[in-house]
C-alpha positions as CSV (number, residue, x, y, z in Angstrom):
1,X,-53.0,56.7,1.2
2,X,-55.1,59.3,2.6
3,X,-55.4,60.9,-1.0
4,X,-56.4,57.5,-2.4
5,X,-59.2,57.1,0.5
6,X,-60.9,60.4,0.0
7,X,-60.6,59.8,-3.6
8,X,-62.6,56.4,-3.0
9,X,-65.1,58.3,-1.2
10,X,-65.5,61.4,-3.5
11,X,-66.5,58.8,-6.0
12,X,-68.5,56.5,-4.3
13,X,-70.7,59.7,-3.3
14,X,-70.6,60.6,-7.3
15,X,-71.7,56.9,-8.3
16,X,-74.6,57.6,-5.6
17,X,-76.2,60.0,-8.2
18,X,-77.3,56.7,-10.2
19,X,-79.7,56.1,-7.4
20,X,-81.4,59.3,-8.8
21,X,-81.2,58.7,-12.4
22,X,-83.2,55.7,-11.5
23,X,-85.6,57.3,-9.4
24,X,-85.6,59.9,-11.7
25,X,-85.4,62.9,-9.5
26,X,-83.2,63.2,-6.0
27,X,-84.8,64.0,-2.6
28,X,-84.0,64.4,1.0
29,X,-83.6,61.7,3.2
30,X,-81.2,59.1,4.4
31,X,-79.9,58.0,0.9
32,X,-79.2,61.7,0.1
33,X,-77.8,62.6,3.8
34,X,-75.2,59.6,2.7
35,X,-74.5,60.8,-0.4
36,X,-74.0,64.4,0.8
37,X,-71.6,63.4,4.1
38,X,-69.5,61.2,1.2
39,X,-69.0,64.1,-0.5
40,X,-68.4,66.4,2.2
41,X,-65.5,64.7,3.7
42,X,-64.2,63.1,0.3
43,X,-64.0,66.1,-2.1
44,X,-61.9,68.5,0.7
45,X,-59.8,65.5,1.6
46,X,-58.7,65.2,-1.8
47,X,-57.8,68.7,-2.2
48,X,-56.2,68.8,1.5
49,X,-54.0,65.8,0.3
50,X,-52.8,67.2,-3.1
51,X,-52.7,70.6,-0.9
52,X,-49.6,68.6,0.8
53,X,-48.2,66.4,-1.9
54,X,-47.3,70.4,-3.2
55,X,-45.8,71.3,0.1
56,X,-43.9,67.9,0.4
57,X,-42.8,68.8,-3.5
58,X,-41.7,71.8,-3.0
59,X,-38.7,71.5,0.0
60,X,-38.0,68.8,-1.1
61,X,-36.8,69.4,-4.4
62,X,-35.9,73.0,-3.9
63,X,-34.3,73.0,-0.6
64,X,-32.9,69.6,-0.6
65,X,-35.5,68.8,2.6
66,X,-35.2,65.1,3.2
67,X,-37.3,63.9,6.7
68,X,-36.2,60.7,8.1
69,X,-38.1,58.6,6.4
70,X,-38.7,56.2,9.7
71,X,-40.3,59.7,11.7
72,X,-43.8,59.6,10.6
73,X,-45.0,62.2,13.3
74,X,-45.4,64.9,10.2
75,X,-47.4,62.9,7.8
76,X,-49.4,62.0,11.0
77,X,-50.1,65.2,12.0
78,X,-50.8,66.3,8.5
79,X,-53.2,63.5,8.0
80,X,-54.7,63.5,11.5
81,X,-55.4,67.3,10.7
82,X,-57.3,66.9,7.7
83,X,-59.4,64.0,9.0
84,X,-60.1,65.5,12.3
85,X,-61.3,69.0,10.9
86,X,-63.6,67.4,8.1
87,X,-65.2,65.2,10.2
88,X,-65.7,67.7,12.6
89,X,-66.9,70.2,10.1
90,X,-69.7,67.4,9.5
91,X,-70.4,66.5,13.0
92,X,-70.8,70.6,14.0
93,X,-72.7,71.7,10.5
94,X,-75.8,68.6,11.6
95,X,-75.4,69.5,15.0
96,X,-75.8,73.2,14.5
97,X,-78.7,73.0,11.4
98,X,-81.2,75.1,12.1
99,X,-85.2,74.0,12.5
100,X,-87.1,73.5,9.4
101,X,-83.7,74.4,6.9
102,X,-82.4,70.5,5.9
103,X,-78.8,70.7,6.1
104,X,-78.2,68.0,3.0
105,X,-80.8,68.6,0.0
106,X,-80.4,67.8,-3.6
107,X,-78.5,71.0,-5.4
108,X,-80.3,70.0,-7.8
109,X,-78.9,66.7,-9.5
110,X,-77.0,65.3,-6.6
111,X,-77.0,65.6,-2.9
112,X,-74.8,68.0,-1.3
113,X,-74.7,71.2,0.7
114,X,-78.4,73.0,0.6
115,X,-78.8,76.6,-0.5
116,X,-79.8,77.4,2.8
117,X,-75.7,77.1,4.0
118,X,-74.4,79.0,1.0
119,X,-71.7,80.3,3.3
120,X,-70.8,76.8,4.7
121,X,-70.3,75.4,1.0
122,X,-67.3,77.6,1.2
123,X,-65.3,76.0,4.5
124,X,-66.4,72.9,3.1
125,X,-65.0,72.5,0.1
126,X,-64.2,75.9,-2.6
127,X,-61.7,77.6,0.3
128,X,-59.8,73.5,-0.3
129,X,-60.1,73.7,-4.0
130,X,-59.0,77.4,-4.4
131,X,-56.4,76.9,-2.2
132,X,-54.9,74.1,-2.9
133,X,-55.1,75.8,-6.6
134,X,-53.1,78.5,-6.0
135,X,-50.6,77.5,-4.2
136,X,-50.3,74.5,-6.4
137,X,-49.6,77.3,-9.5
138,X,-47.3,79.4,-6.9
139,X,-44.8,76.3,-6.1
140,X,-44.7,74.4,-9.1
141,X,-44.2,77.2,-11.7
142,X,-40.9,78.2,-10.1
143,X,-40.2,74.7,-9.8
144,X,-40.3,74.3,-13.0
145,X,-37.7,76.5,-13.5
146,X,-35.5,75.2,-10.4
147,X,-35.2,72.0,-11.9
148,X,-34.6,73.8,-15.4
149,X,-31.5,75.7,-13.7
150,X,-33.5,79.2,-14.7
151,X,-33.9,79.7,-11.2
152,X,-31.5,79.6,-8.0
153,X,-33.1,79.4,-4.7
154,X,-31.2,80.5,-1.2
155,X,-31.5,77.3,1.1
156,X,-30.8,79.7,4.0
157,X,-32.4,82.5,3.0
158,X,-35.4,81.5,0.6
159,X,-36.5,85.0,-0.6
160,X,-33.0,85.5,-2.5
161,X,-33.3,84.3,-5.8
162,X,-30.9,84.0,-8.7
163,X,-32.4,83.8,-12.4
164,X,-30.0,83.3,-15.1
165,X,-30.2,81.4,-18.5
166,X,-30.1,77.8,-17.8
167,X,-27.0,75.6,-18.9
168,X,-27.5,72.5,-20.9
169,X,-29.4,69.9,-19.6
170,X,-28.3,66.8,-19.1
171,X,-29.9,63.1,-18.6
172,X,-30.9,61.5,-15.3
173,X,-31.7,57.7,-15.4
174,X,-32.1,58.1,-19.2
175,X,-35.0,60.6,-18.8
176,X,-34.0,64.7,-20.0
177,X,-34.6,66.7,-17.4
178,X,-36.4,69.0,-19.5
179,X,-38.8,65.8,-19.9
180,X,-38.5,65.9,-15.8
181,X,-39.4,69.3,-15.6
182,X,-42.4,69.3,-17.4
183,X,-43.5,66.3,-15.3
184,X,-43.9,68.3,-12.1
185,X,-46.3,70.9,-14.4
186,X,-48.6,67.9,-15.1
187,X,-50.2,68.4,-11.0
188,X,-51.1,71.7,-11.4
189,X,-52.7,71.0,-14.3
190,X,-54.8,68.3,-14.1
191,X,-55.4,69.7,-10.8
192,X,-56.6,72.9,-12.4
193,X,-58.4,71.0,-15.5
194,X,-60.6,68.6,-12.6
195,X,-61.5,71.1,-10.2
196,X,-61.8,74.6,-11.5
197,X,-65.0,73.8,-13.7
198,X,-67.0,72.5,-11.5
199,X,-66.1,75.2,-8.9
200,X,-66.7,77.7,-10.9
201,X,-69.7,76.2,-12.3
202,X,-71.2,75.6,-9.0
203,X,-70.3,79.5,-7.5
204,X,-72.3,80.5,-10.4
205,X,-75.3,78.5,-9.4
206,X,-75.5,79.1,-5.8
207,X,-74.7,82.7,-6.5
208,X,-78.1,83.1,-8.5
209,X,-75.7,84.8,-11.4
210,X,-77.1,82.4,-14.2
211,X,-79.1,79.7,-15.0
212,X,-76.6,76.6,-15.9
213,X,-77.8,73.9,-18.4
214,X,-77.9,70.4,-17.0
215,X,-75.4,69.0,-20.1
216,X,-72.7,71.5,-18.9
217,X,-73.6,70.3,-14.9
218,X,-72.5,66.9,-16.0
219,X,-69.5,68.0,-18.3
220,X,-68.2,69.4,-15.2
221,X,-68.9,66.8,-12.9
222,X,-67.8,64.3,-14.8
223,X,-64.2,65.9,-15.3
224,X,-64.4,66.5,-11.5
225,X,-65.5,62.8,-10.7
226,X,-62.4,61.8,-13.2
227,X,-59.8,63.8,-10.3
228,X,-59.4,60.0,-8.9
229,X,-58.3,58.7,-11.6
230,X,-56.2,61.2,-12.8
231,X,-54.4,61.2,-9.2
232,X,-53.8,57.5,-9.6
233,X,-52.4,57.8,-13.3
234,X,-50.0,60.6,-11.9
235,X,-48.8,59.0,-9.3
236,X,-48.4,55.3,-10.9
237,X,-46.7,56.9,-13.9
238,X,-44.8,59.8,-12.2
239,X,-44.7,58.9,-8.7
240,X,-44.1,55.2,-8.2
241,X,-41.9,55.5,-5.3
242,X,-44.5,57.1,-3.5
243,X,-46.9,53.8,-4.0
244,X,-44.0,51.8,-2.8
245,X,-42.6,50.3,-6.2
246,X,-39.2,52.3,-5.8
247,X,-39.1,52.8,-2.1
248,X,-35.0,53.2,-1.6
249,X,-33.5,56.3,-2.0
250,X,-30.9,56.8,-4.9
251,X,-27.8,57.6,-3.6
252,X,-27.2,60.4,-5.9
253,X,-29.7,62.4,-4.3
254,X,-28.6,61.6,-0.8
255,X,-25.7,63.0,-1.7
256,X,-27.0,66.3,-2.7
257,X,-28.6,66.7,0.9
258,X,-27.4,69.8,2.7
259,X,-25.5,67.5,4.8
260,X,-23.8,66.2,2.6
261,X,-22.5,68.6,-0.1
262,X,-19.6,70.6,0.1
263,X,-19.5,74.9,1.0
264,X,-18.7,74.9,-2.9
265,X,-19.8,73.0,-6.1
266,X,-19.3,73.3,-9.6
267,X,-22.6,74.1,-11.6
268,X,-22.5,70.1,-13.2
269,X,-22.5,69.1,-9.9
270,X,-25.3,71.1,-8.8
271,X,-27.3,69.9,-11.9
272,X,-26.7,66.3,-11.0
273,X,-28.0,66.9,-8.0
274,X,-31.2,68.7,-8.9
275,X,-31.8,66.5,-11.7
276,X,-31.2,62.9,-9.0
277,X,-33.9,64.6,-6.3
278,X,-36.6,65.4,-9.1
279,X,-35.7,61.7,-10.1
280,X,-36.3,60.7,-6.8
281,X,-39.9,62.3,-6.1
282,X,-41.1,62.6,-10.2
């Protein structure tokens, strides 16, 4: 939910810039303080969220992590975390603005950030984007291979790894799990395909390195502004359960909880397993 709200407002502040198509030209004031603060706490919040969709992947999938579902204290915390420091980051940036430097200006076609808090731009919203990038390439790849049986992970001691050619891979609820494997590499992906032009495009700028023509501004920000709809699609096609529409757990993968499984288990079994928890969160 709190992907889908800072989605909503990362494009509601991106809509805003039709305001200045009609005006013809964008300029300080209350209109672009609005669109700016939209921004400012949408665009983070979305990579924050996606940051621990990753995480949440990650464990559970790879080490078999299942939280009771009826203890929400970590997705609380999680959520109260990312809310509380991008609100505050707002609240101390206006509070701390120095005389005569406007804190919000148009950069140039939209509101946002002015160059006069290069520096800030970066807390804001590239260190979320970059982040949430990398580590986004650094868990799923090996995913990708987990649930392909290339890869054996320790559960106890996570920095022992096993690779070994992968045996032959079976159907889970009449999907391949090679088909579920490549499933978990569409995040990174679109992630990568939404977010990396525009951040790049926009450290150019602010770094003075190059002049950027205003069709290739828009090309980016438009595949940018497209990140909330690509986040929807993925989880309504990939993720259901996540939105509600499959909510109970199969009991294949409750089975292959660390609990639950046995000291030793044949490499089918293993694969079922695997295979039922990727079923369960893909």
């Amino acid at each position: 939910m709190s992907l889908l709200v800072s989605d909503a407002m990362s494009s509601l502040g991106g809509a805003w810039s039709l305001k200045w198509v009609i005006d013809n030209s964008a300029r300080c004031g209350s209109m672009c303080d609005a669109q700016a603060i939209l921004k400012t706490i949408g665009d983070p919040g979305t990579a924050m969220a996606t940051l621990a969709i990753t995480i949440h992947t990650f464990f559970m999938i790879a080490f078999s992590w299942r939280p009771d579902q009826r203890d929400f204290r970590i997705p609380f915390v999680v959520v109260f975390i990312s809310w509380t420091y991008r609100l505050g980051f707002v609240s101390g940036a206006r509070a701390s603005a120095l005389p005569g430097k406007t804190l919000f200006a148009p950069s140039p076609y939209w509101c946002w950030i002015s160059d006069h808090y290069n520096f800030e731009r970066i807390p804001a919203t590239y260190l979320w984007y970059w982040l949430t990038a990398g580590v986004s390439i650094v868990l799923y790849v090996p995913l990708y291979f987990v649930i392909r049986r290339n890869l054996d992970l320790d559960r106890e001691r996570p920095w022992r790894l096993s690779v070994h050619r992968a045996p032959q891979l079976g159907r889970v609820g009449g999907s391949s799990t090679a088909k579920l494997s490549l499933k978990v590499l569409l995040y990174p992906a679109a992630y990568l395909v939404t977010i990396v032009p525009n951040s790049v495009m926009r450290l150019i700028d602010f770094n003075g390195t190059g002049k950027i023509p205003a069709k290739r501004y828009f090309l980016c920000i438009s595949l940018f502004n497209l990140g909330g709809l690509v986040n929807v699609l993925l989880l309504l096609f990939t993720r259901s359960n996540v939105l509600g529409f499959h909510a109970k757990m199969p009991k294949s993968a409750e089975n292959g909880s660390p609990q639950q499984r046995g000291p030793r288990r044949g490499r089918t079994e293993e694969n079922a397993s695997i295979s039922s928890r990727v079923s369960s969160e893909v």
